[in-house]
C-alpha positions in Angstrom: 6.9 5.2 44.8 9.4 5.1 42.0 8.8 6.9 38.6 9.0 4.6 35.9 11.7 4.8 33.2 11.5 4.7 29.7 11.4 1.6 27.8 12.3 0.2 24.2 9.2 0.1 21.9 8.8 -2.0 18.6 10.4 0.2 16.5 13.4 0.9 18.8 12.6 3.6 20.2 11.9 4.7 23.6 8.4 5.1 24.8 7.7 7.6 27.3 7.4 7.2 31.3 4.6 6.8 32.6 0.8 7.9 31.1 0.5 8.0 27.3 -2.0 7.7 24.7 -2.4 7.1 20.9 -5.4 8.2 18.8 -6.4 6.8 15.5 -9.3 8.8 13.4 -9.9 6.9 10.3 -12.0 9.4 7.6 -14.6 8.5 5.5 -16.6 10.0 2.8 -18.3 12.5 5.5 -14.6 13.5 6.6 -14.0 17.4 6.4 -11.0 20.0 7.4 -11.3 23.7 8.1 -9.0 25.8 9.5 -11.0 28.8 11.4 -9.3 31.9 11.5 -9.8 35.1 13.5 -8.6 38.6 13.3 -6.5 38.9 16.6 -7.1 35.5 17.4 -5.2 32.0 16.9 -6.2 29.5 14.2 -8.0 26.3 15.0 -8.1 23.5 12.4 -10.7 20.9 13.1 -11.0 17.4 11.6 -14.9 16.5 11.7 -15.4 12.6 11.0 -19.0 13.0 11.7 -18.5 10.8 14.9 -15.2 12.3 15.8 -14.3 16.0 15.9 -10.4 16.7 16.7 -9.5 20.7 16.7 -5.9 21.8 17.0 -4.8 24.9 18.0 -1.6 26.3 19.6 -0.9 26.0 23.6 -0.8 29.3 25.8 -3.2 31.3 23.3 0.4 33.0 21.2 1.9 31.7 18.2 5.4 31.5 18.3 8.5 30.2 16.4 7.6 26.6 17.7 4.2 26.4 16.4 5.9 27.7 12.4 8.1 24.4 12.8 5.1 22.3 13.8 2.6 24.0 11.0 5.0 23.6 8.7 5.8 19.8 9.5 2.0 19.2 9.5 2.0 21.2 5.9 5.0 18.8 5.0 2.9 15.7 6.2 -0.3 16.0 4.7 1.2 17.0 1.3 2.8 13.4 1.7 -0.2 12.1 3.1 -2.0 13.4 -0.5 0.4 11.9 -2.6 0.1 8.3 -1.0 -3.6 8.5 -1.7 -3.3 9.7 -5.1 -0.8 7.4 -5.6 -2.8 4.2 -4.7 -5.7 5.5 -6.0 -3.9 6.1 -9.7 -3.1 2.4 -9.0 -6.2 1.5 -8.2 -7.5 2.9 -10.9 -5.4 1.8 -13.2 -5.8 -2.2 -12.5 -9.6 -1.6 -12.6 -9.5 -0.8 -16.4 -6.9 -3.2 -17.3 -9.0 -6.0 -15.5 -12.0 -4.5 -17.6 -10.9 -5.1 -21.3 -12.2 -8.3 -22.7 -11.2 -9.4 -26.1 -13.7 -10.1 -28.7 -14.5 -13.7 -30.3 
């Protein structure tokens, strides 16, 4: 059997050989984050959707330079990820009371 190669995706990219996978987790109101931390232990930082729970922690059981780069990325990523929801709800927001005001007769 031949391994498969690497092929362009949508965006013009390469997707990867062979098995892959994509998970979406879209959060409601019962959405919550924690990160659980323990003395001589590596943190965990779960995502509970109520229907969904999606923990991540770092591989081989030791923190290590890597895992600072990806923390810090995922630090970097849901600070953006706030803004864009503050953002669109200011906007949001903002056309609901302007759509509100009705001028007296």
């Amino acid at each position: 059997m031949t391994e498969p190669t690497a092929s362009p995706d949508t965006d013009g990219g390469r997707m990867p050989a062979g098995s892959w996978g994509h998970v979406s987790v879209h959060v409601g109101a019962d959405g919550s984050a924690r990160c659980h931390t323990y003395p001589h232990e590596r943190p965990i930082l779960t995502v509970d959707t109520g229907h969904i729970d999606l923990s991540l922690s770092v591989s081989g059981g030791t923190v290590t330079a890597d895992h600072l780069v990806f923390a810090r990325a995922l630090v970097r990523a849901a600070t953006d990820y706030l803004s864009e929801c503050e953002r669109l709800l200011a906007g949001r927001t903002a056309d609901d009371s302007t759509s509100d005001t009705t001028t007296a007769a």
